[in-house]
N, C-alpha and C positions, 0 to 999 in steps of 0.2 A: 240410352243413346237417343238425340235427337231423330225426329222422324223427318224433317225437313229435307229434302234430296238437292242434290246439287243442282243450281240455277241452269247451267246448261245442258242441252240435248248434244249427246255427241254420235248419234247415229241417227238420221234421219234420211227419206224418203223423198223427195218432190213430188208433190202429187201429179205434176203433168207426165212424169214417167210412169210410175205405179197408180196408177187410179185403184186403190182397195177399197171397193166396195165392202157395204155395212152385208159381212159373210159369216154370220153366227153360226149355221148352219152349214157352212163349209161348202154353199150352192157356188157363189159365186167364184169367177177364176178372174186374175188380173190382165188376161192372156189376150184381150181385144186392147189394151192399151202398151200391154210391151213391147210390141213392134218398135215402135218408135224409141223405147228405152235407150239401144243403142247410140243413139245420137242426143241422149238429152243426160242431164248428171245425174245420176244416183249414189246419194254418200251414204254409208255407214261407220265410218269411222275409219277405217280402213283403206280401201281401195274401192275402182269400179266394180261390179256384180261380176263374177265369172261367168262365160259360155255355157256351162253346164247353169248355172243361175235362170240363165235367159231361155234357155231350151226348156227349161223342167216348167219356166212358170208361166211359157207360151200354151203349155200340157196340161195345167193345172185342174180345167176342165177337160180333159179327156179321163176317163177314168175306166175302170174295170167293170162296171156294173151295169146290168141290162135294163132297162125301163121298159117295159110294155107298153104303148101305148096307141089307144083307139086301133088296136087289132092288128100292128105288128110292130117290131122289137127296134127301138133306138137307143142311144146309150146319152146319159144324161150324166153331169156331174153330181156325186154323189159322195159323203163321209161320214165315218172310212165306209169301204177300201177303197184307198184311190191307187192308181195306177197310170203311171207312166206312158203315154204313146209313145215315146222315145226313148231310146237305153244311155244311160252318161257316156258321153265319151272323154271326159275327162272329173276327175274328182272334186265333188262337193267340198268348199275352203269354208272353215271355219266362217267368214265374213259372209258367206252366201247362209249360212243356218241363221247370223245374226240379221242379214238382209231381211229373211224370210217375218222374222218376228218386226223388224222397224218399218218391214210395209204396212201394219196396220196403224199406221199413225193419221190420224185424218182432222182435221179442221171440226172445232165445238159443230157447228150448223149442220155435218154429216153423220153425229156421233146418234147413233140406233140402241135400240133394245132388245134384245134375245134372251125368250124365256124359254125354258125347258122343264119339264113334267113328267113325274112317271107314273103308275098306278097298276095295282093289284087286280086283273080278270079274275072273276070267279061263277062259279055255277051257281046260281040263285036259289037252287033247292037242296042243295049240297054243302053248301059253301069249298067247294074243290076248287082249288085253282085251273083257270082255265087249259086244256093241254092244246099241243100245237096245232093241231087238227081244228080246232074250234076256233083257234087265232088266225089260220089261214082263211078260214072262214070267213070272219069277220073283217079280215083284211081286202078279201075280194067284193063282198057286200060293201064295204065303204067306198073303194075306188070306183065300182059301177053305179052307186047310187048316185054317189055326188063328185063322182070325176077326176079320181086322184090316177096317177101314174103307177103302177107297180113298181118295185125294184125285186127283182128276184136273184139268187144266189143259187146255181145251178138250176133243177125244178122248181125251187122253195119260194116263196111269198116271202120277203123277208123286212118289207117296209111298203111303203106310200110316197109320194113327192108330190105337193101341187104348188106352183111356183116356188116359193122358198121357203115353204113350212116343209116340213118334214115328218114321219113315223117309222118309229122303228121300232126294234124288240130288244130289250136287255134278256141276258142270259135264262132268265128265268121267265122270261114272258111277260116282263112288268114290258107295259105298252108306255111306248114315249114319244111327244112332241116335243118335236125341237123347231120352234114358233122361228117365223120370218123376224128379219130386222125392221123395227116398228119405232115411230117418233115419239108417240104417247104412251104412257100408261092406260088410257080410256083404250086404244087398239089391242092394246095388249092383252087387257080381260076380253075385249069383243072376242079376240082370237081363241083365247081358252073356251069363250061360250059357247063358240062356234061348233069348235072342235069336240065338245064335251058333247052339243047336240047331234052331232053326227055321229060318234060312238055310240050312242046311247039309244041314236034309233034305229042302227042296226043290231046292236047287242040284245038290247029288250024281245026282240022276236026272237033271239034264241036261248031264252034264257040267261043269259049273261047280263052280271053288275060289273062296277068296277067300286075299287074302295081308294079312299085317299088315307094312306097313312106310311108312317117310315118305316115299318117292320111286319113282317107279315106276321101275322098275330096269332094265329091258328096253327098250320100246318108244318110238319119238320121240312128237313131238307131233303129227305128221299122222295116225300111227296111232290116235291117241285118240278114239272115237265123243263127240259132241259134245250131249248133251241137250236135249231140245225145251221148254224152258225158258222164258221170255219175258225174266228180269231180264239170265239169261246169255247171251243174246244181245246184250244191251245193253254189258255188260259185257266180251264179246269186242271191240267195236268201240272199247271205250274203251282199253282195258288198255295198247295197244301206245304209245298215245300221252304214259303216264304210267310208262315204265318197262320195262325189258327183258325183264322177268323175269314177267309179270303174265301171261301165258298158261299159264306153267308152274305158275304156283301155282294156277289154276283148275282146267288139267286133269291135272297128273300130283302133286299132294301129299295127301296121308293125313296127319291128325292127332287125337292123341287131347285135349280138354281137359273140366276140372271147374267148374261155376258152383256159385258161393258166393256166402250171401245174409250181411247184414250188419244191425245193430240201430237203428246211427243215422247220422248222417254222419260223425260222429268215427268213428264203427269202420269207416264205410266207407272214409275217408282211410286209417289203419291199413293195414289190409288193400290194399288198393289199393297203397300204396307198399312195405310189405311183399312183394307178388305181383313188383312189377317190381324190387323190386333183387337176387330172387332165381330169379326166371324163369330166366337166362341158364347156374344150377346146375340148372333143372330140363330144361333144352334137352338140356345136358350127359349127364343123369342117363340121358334117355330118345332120345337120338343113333340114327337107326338108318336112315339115307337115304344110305349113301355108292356108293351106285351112279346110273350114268344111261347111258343109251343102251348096255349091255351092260359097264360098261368104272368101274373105279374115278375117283371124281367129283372126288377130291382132299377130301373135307368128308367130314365124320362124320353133319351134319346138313345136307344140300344143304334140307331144307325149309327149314330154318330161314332159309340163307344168303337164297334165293329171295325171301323177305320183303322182305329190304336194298334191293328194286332193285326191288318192285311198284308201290309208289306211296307217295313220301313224304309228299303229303300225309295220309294216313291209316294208318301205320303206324307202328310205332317203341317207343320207351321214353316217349313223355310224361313230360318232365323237368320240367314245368311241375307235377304231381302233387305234386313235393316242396318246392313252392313254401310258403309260411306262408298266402297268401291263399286255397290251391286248397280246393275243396267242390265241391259239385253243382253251382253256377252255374256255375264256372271249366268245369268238363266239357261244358257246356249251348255255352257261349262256344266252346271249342273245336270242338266236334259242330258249330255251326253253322257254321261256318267249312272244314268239311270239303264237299267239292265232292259236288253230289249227282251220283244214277246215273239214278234213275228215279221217277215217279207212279205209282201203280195205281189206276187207274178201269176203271170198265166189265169188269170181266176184262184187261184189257189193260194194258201197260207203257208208259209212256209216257215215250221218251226224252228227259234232261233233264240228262246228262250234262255235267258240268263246271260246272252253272249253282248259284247260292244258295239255302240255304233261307232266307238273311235276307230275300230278294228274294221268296221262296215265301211269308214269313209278314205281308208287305207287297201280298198281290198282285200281285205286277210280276215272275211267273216265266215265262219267256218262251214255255216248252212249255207252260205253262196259265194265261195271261194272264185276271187278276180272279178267278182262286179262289184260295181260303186253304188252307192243311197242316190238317187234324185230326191229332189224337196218332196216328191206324192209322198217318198218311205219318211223322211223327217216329219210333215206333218202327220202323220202316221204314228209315227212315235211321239207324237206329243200328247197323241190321244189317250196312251197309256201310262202315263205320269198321273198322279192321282191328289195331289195335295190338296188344302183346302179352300188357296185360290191358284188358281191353273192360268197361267202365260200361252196366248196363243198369238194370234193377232188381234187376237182382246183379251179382258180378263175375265175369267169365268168366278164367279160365288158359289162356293161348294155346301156351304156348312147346314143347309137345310134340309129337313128331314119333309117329306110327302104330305097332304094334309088335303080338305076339302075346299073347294072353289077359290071361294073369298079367300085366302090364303093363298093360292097362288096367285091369284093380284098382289096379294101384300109383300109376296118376297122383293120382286123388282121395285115395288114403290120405296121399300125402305132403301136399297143400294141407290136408285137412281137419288133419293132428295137426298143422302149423303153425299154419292162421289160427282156425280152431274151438276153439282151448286160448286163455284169455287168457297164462299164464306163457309157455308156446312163442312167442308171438305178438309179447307185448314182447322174449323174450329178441333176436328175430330182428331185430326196431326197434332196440335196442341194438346189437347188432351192425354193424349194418351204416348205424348213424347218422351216422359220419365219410364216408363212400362219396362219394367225387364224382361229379357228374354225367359228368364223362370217363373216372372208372374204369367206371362203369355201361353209359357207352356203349361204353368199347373190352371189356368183358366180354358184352356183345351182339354185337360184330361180329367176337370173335375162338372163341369157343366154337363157334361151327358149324365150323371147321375146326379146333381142336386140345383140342378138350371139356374133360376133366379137365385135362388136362397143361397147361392158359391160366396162365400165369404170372400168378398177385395178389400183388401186395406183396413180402414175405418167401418165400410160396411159391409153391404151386401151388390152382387153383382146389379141387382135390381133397382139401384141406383145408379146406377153408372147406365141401366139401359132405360131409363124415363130421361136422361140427359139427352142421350143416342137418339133417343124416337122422335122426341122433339126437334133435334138439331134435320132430321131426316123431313118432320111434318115443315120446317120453315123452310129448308131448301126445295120441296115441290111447290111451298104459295110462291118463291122467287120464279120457279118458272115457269109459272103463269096458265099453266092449262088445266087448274082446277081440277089437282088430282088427291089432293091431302086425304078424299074420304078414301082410298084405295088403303092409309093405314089403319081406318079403325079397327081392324082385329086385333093386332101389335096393338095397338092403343091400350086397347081393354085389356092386353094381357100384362103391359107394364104396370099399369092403374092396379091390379089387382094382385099381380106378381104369382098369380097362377098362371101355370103354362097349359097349354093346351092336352098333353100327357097326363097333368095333375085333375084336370077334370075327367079324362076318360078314369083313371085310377076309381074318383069317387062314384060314378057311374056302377064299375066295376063290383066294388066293395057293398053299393049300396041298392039302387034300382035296378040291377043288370043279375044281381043274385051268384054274383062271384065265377059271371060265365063270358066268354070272350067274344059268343057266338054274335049278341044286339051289335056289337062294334060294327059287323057288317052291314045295318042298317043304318044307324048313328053316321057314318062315315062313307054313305054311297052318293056317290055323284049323281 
């Protein structure tokens, strides 16, 4: 099926109504320009925004979480949990969930980049994963050193905030930034250098490394400290019940990915199918998990694999994307349909697991019988969809596993010279426009264990990604800010059709003496 999407947007935005700022981070709220919404037009295809639309996204920055700041407590927007100042008094319409997604439509000259990072804490003499005690630590030693905001979750330390970057904790303690919306690539490594410096000068006084890679390589999953969390708690009890693999991916995976904003919904179609028919080259590109419990995993990409077997209801290739009818509603329809985790009221999480938000936007949701979703709970639940490119008010790139420095400059450089070039952009739509849905899916489920060497067609996947890298290096010389050396990692690895896994492997096998332990050198930040 061709990959061409239909020439018109039939849900859009004015921007002089919704000003959506570049919100990767989920900092910013539309809620200083709504005001005015009322009296100006907002289409989505449908009708005007409901009441309950306009109230929820007046809120958008009001939220549940506390920020500490220069020695007492204000409340800062923060995601998730966000939370509601206002209770619906009338229910969330289908057109307001699709509103929510065609606010982020914004003019090329607005369009930002949001990278996001995670990494492995560990005890330098140990090699133990770092436990919470030592990350609270280290969380208040960064905020006081160099000026970040706390966010805490009842007592708990649970992130950082300094304008619009972000730190937080995945379930198992892997520390993550979720980087500010930035114009260049050149800001965008500044920011990982930044960031990597100020981790590092406070971890190094107490002992603590961090490691770049997708799979914890060393330790099982009872050893992994467990976060005081409120959603991941929820989300432990769910996990086992939807798949084998759902604990592992909470607490032992590290991944790096880039959100990308888009103009209208034709571009976001685009892009969107563009991301997953080549997602499974960039899994490939950026492979570097083939360890687990001390001992080679058989996979290049065990994060990747891990995915296959969390929960099918919310993960995958969305083959429905390449459908002629698919847009923001079709995504709205799918979201829905995805099983929820949780509520957030009161401070608190409110277990809701497995149940509907159709049922949620009707009243009749069983953990909170007679209330309605505001947009905070929609956006909410988008965060728990897990595919491997994710619809927000931009689109997120999933498919990349964790890696050292220069790598995480290279994930954003490779999506931005693809989708941020329009000629890169269609060349890629062309390409890969004959693609069936089963080549799509057997290059998803066979790349995490044979990366480049996945047999396509006539040859090897590894042609088809020296086509890719290239089409990525021309569309960063089109836009002009002299960023092409941000791919030479990807470079070297198409050139050579070694992946990055493939050389820890040899390492492994050869000067490492068949031990897991040197990784944690090899791969420290």
């Amino acid at each position: 099926m061709a990959l061409i999407s239909r020439p018109s947007s039939l849900h859009c935005v004015r921007t002089e109504a919704i000003q959506s700022k570049a919100r990767h981070d989920g900092v910013n709220s539309i809620s200083n320009t709504m005001g005015t919404a009322k009296n100006k037009e907002i289409c989505f295809g449908f009708r005007p925004a409901s009441q309950s639309f306009l109230k929820a996204a007046q809120s958008w920055s009001m939220d549940g979480t506390e920020v500490q700041k220069r020695g007492h407590w204000v409340t800062v927007a923060a995601s998730p949990p966000t939370e509601d100042a206002v209770i619906a008094t009338e229910p969330l319409t289908k057109e307001d969930l699709v509103g929510y997604l065609a606010s982020g439509c914004k003019p090329k000259e607005n369009w930002r980049i949001g990278t996001e990072h995670e990494k492995f804490g560990f005890e330098i003499e140990t090699l133990r994963p770092m436990n919470y005690a030592q990350i609270a630590e280290l969380l208040h030693g960064i905020s006081e050193r160099f000026d970040w905001d706390k966010i805490m979750e009842g007592d708990n330390i649970i992130g950082l905030k300094q304008g619009k970057q972000s730190i937080s904790l995945e379930p198992g303690g892997q520390f993550e930034l979720s980087g500010a919306p930035l114009e260049t690539l050149h800001q965008t490594c500044a920011e990982v250098n930044s960031h990597l410096y100020q981790v590092k000068a406070v971890a190094e006084e107490m002992g603590i490394g961090f490691l770049g890679i997708g799979f914890q390589p060393k330790w099982k999953r009872e050893d992994i400290p467990v976060m005081p969390k409120g959603r991941y708690e929820i989300m432990r009890n769910y996990m086992p019940k939807v798949g084998t693999l759902g604990l592992d991916m909470m607490f032992r995976t590290c991944t790096v990915q880039v959100n990308l904003d888009f103009h209208s919904e034709s571009d976001m179609i685009r892009k969107f199918r563009a991301g997953l028919a080549l997602q499974p080259i960039a899994t490939a590109l950026f492979a570097n998990s083939p360890f687990t419990e001390g001992k080679p995993n058989g996979y290049l990409s065990m994060r990747s694999q891990i995915w296959t077997d969390t929960d099918n209801n919310r993960t995958g290739m969305l083959p429905f994307v390449f459908d002629d009818s698919f847009g923001f509603e079709q995504y709205v329809d799918y979201a829905l349909d995805v099983p929820m985790y949780f509520v957030y009221r009161k401070k608190k999480y409110i277990d809701c697991t497995g149940m509907s938000f159709r049922d949620f936007m009707a009243g009749k949701l069983p953990c909170l019988p007679g209330e309605y979703p505001t947009l905070n709970d929609w956006e909410n639940h988008l965060t728990t969809i897990f595919p491997e490119v994710r619809l927000k008010r931009y689109l997120e790139m999933r498919g990349a596993d964790g890696g050292p420095w220069r790598r995480l400059c290279a994930l954003p450089a490779f999506w931005v010279g693809l989708l941020y070039d329009e000629v890169s952009l269609q060349s890629v739509l062309d390409m890969a426009a004959d693609w069936t849905p089963e080549e799509r899916a057997m290059l998803r489920n066979k790349v995490p264990k044979s990366g480049l060497k996945t047999p396509f067609r006539d040859g090897l996947l590894k042609h088809v990604a020296q086509e890719v890298v290239k089409l990525a290096k021309d569309g960063l010389e089109r836009r002009g800010f002299k960023e092409t050396g941000f791919l030479n990692e990807v470079t070297e690895v198409v050139n050579t059709g070694i992946t990055p896994a493939e050389k820890l492997l040899e390492l492994y096998y050869g000067k490492w003496g068949q031990s897991v332990d040197p990784v944690f050198e090899e791969l420290l930040y």
